[in-house]
C-alpha positions in Angstrom: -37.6 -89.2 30.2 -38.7 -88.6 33.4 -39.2 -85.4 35.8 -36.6 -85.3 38.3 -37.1 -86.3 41.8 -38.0 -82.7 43.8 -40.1 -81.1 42.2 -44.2 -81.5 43.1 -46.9 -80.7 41.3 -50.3 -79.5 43.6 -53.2 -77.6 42.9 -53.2 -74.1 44.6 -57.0 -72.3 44.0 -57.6 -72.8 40.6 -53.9 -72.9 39.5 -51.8 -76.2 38.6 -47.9 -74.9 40.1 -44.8 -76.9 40.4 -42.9 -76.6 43.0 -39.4 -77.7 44.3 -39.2 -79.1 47.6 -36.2 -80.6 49.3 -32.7 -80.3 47.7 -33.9 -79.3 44.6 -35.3 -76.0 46.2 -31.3 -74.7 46.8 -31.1 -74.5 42.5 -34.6 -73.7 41.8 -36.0 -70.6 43.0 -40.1 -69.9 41.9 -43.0 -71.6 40.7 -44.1 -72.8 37.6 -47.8 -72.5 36.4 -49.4 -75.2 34.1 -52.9 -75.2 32.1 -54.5 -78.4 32.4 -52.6 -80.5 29.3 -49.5 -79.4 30.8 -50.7 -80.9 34.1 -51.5 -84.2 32.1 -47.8 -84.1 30.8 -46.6 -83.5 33.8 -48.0 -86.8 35.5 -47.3 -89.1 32.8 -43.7 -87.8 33.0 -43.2 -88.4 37.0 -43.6 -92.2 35.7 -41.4 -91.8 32.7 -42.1 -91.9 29.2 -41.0 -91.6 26.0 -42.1 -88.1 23.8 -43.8 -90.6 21.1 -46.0 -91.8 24.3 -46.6 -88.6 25.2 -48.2 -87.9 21.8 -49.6 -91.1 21.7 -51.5 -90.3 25.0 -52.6 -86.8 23.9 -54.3 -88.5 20.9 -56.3 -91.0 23.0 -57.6 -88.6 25.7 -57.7 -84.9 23.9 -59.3 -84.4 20.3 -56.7 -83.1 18.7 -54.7 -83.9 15.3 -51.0 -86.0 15.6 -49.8 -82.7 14.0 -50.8 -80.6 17.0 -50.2 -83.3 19.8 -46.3 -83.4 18.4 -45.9 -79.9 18.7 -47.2 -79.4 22.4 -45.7 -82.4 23.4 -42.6 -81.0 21.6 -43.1 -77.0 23.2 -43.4 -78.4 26.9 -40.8 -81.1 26.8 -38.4 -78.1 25.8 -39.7 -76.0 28.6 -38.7 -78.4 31.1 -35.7 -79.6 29.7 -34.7 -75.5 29.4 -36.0 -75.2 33.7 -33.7 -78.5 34.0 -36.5 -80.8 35.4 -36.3 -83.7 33.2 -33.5 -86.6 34.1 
């Protein structure tokens, strides 16, 4: 899965926000704010990954438990998927 092309991710302040730029601004209307794991995701998914990578990842670079790591991975894929920015 991959984000689709349109949406950019930048650093406003302290604040990690999405943005749609382009074509993609005519269907998406708005921001979207993300903590600093949800930044993470967010990059590795401009490249394209699978969700099992994505947990993978989380276990190399964040201490947290495979149990834990699924269920983010899991709750933020969703998110996007439910905004329609994953191809």
């Amino acid at each position: 899965m991959k984000i689709k092309k349109g949406f950019m991710l930048r650093k406003v302040g302290e604040q990690n926000v999405v943005v749609a730029v382009g074509a993609a601004s005519r269907n998406f209307n708005g921001i979207i704010r993300l903590n600093d794991s949800g930044r993470y995701l967010w990059e590795k998914l401009q490249g394209g990954v699978t969700q099992q990578a994505l947990v993978q990842s989380m276990l190399e670079d964040y201490d947290v438990d495979e149990s834990t790591a699924s269920a983010a991975v899991a709750a933020f894929i969703k998110k996007l998927e439910g905004a329609g920015l994953l191809e």
